[in-house]
C-alpha positions, 0 to 999 in steps of 0.5 A: 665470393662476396661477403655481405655484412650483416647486424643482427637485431641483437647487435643494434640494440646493445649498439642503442643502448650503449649510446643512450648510456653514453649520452646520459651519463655524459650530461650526469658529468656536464651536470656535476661539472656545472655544480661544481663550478658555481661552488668553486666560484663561490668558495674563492668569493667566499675566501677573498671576503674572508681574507679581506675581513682578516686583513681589516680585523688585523688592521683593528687590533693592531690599532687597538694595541697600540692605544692599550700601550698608549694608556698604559704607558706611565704618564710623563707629567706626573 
């Protein structure tokens, strides 16, 4: 005896939609994936500006102390 295989009309359906399901949400991840990417990047940009204006504010103020302790210091030729 053969046995035949068959798909029901119900089956192929449910099998459609669960591919087109599939696929949407795929490019919904693909599109979140994409933002996020282009945020992080922009963020570590963003962290290198911002270490780079600590490092030459740092840099600034330090000068700026020592020319503070400088005119503060009692004057040695009277």
């Amino acid at each position: 005896m053969r046995k035949q295989f068959v798909l029901n009309l119900d089956a192929a359906v449910v099998i459609a939609v669960l591919f087109a399901v599939t696929l949407g949400f795929n490019a919904l991840q693909y599109s979140f994936n994409v933002e996020l990417t282009s945020e992080n990047q922009r963020l570590q940009w963003q962290g290198l500006e911002d270490k780079l204006n600590l490092d030459s504010l740092s840099g600034a103020l330090e000068s700026h102390r020592a020319e503070l302790k400088a005119c503060q210091a009692p004057d040695e030729h009277g």
